[in-house]
C-alpha positions, 0 to 999 in steps of 0.5 A, a space after each residue: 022413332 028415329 033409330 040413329 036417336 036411340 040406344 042399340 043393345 046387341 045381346 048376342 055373345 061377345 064374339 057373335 058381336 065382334 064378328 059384326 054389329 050395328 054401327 053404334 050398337 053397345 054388347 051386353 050378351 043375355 046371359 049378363 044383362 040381369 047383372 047389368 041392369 043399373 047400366 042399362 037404367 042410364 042409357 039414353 032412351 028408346 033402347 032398341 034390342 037386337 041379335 042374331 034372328 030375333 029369339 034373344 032380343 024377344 027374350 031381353 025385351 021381355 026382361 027388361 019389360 019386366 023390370 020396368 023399361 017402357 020404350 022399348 023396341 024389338 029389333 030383331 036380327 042386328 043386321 035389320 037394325 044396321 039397314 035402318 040405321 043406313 036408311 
């Protein structure tokens, strides 16, 4: 997978995400993702998941397996993300 082709969700919380993220990185904390689903259903796929350590984006990966998305990644920490999007 290339992930400079992909959709980058952060679901950390707003201001956990303007204190720095991923180049490109779109913000939908976790706790307003299930609300968000229709949005999240429009993105350009793989969806690449991503927060602070890891914990969250296991969670939303979770979730949105679930509720039926297939290619899907867990990044792990956003930080990881942005050194493979600088790579």
């Amino acid at each position: 997978m290339n992930i400079s082709e992909a959709t980058i969700i952060d679901v950390r919380t707003t201001a956990e995400f303007s204190m720095g993220n991923a180049t490109g990185s779109i913000n939908i904390p976790l706790d307003t993702l299930p609300h968000r689903l229709d949005e999240v259903k429009n993105f350009k796929l793989p969806l690449v998941i991503c927060c602070a350590s890891g914990g969250r984006s296991h969670a939303a990966c979770e979730y949105l397996s679930k509720q039926g998305f297939t290619d899907l990644y867990d990044g792990g920490a956003w930080v990881n993300v942005q050194n493979a999007l600088n790579n």
